[in-house]
C-alpha positions in Angstrom: 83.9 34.5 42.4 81.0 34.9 39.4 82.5 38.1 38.7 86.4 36.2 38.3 84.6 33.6 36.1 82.8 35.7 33.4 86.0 37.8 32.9 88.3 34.8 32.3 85.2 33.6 30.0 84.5 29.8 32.0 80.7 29.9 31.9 80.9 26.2 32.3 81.7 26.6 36.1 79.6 29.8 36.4 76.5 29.4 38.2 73.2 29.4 37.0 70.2 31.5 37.9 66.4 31.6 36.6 64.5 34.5 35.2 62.6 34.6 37.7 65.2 35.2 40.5 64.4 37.6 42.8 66.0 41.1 42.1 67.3 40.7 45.6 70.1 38.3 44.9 72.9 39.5 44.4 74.6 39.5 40.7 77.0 40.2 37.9 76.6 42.9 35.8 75.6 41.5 33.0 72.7 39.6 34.9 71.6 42.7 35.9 71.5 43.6 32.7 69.6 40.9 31.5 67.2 41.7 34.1 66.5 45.3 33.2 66.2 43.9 29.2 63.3 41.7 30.5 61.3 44.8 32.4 61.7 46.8 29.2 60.1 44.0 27.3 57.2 43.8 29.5 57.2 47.6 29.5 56.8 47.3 25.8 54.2 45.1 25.8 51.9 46.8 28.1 52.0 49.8 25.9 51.3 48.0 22.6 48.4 46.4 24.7 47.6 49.5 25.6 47.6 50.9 22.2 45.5 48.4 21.0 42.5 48.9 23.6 39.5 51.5 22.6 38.7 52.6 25.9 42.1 50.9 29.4 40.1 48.6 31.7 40.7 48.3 35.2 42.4 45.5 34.7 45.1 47.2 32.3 45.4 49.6 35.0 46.1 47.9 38.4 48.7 46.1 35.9 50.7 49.1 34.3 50.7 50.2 38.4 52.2 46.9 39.6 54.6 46.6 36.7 56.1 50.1 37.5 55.9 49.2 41.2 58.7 46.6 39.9 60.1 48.6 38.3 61.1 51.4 40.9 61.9 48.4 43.4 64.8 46.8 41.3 66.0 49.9 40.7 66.3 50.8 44.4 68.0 47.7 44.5 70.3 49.2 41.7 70.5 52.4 43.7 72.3 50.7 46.6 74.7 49.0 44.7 75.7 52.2 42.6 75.9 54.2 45.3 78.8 51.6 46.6 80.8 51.8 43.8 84.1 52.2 45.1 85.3 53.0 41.4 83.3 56.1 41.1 83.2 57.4 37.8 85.0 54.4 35.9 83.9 51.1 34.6 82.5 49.8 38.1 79.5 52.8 38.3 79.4 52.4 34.7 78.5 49.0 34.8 76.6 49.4 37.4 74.4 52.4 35.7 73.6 50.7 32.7 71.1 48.8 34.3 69.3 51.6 35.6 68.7 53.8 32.7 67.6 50.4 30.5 64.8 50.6 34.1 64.5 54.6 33.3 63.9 53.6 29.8 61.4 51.0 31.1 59.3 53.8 33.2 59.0 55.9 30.0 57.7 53.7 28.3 55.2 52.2 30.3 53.9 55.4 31.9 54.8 57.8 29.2 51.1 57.7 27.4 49.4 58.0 30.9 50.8 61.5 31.7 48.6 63.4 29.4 46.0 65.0 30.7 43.2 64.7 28.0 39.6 63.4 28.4 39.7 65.0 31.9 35.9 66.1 32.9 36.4 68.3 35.4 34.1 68.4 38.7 32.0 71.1 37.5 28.2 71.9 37.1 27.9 71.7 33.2 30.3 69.1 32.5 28.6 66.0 31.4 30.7 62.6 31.6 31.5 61.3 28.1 32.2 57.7 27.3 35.7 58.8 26.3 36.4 60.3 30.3 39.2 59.0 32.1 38.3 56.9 35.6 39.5 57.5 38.9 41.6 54.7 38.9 42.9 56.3 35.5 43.1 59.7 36.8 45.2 58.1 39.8 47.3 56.4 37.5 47.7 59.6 35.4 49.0 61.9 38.8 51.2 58.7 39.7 52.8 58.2 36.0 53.6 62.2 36.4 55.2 62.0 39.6 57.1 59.0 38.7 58.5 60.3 35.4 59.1 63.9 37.1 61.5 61.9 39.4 63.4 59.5 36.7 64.2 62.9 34.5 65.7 64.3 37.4 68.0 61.3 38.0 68.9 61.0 34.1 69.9 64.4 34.7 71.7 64.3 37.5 73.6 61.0 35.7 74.0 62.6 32.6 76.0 65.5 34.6 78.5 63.1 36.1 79.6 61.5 33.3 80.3 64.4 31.6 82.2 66.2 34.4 84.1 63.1 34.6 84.7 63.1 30.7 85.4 66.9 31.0 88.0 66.4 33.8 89.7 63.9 31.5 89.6 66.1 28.5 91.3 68.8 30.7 94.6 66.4 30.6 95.0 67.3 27.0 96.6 65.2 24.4 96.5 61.5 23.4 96.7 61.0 27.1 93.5 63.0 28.0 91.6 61.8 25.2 93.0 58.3 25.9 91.5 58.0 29.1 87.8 59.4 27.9 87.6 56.6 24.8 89.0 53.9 28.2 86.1 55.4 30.5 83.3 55.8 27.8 84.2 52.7 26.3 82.5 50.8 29.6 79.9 52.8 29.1 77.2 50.9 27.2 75.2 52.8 24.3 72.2 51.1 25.6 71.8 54.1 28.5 71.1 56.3 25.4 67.4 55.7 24.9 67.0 57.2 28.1 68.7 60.4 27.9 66.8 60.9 24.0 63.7 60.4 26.3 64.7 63.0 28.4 66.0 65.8 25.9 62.7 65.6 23.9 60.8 66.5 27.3 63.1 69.2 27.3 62.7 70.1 23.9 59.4 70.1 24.4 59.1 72.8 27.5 61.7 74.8 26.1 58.9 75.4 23.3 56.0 75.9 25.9 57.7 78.5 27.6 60.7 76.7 30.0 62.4 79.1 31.5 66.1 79.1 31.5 66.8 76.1 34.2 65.2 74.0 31.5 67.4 75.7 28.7 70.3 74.3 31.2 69.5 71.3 31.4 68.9 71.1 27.2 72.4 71.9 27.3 73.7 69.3 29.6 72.1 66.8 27.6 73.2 68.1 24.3 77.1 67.6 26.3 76.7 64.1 27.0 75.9 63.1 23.7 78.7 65.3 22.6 81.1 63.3 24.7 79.9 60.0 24.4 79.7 60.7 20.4 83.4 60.2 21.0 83.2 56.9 21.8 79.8 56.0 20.2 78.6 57.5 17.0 75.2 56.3 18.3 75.5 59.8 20.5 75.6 61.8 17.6 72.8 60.3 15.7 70.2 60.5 18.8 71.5 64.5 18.9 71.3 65.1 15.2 66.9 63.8 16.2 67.2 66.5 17.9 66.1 68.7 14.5 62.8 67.0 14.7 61.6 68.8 17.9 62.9 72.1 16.8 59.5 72.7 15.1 59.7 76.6 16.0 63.6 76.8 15.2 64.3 77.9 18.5 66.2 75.3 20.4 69.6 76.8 18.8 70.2 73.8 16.7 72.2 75.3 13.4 75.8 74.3 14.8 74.5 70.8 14.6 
């Protein structure tokens, strides 16, 4: 019925929910949404707090750890309800995606600074600690932060895959018709999932520079589809490939057709 109400545009008779609903009512898509925009704000501000602070407290870190905890848990939420989209591939998952890389986006942020490994001592006769050393907790968070963001890259990956294939079958109809139906299906595709995905191509513009061997190469050029295709559709695509340039510091990510 919410769903009936926000198409035919009569918020008056729409019903209203807090902010702080819990993520496990159900809602609209656009709720969802709205949600996902709120954990990217906190995201944001734990990292300019972070920023800000000489040396992360305890504090600071139980807190990033809780907030990503959130995090993962409304997007398991999300999970379920993508994985039941009957309209697989067409506005329905689309809709029902969006929410999930803005959560993606989230994790990157928030955890993003904690996965480098400096100011390490390691356990060794010789190695004196240094004010600058990371904690446990820290050093927790740090393993944690990798594992987490390990696993989101994955799934932007494996998202980023099925929309193109779905785009790509479409483009195989040829004609006004094929293209047609790529602008209709990329159209309920919001540009907002493209942070994301640009958070995920300079990781792999980064290995691909330290060495990544040619599974890494792959999955360069699986990203550098999607924008392709969804440039189509949103010129925002092209922009965040044309940033590609500025992490082809050695020349060698094959960038000159761009």
């Amino acid at each position: 019925m919410l769903k009936l109400i926000q198409a035919n545009g009569d918020a008056l008779h729409g019903t209203a929910y807090a902010v702080s609903t819990s993520y496990e009512v159900s809602q609209g898509h656009f709720a969802r949404l709205c949600q996902s925009a709120i954990l990217v704000g906190r995201a944001v501000a734990a990292r300019r707090q972070m920023m800000l602070t000489s040396q992360v407290g305890a504090d600071h870190v139980a807190g990033t750890a809780a907030l990503a905890d959130e995090i993962l848990r409304f997007d398991d939420i999300l999970a379920a309800t993508t994985d039941g989209a009957s309209d697989c591939g067409g506005k329905n998952s689309y809709h029902t995606l969006t929410p999930r890389f803005l959560n993606w986006s989230a994790l990157f942020v928030l955890l993003d600074p904690y996965c480098c490994p400096v100011n390490v001592i390691p356990d060794e006769p010789g190695h004196l600690p240094v004010p600058e050393a990371k904690t446990a907790e820290e050093i927790a968070l740090q393993k944690r932060s990798t594992d987490i963001v390990v696993a989101i890259v994955a799934k932007v990956h494996e998202a980023v895959r099925g929309i193109s294939e779905v785009a790509a079958s479409s483009s195989d109809h040829g004609g006004e018709t094929g293209q047609g139906a790529i602008q209709q299906r990329l159209g309920a595709l919001c540009p907002l999932v493209l942070d994301a995905v640009y958070c995920v191509m300079g990781l792999y513009c980064w290995l691909c520079q330290e060495g990544g061997d040619q599974s890494v190469k792959d999955r360069l050029a699986d990203i550098d589809r999607f924008f392709s295709y969804v440039g189509e559709r949103w010129g925002l695509a092209t922009e965040y490939l044309r940033l590609k340039r500025y992490h082809d510091d050695a020349g060698q990510l094959g960038l000159d057709g761009i």
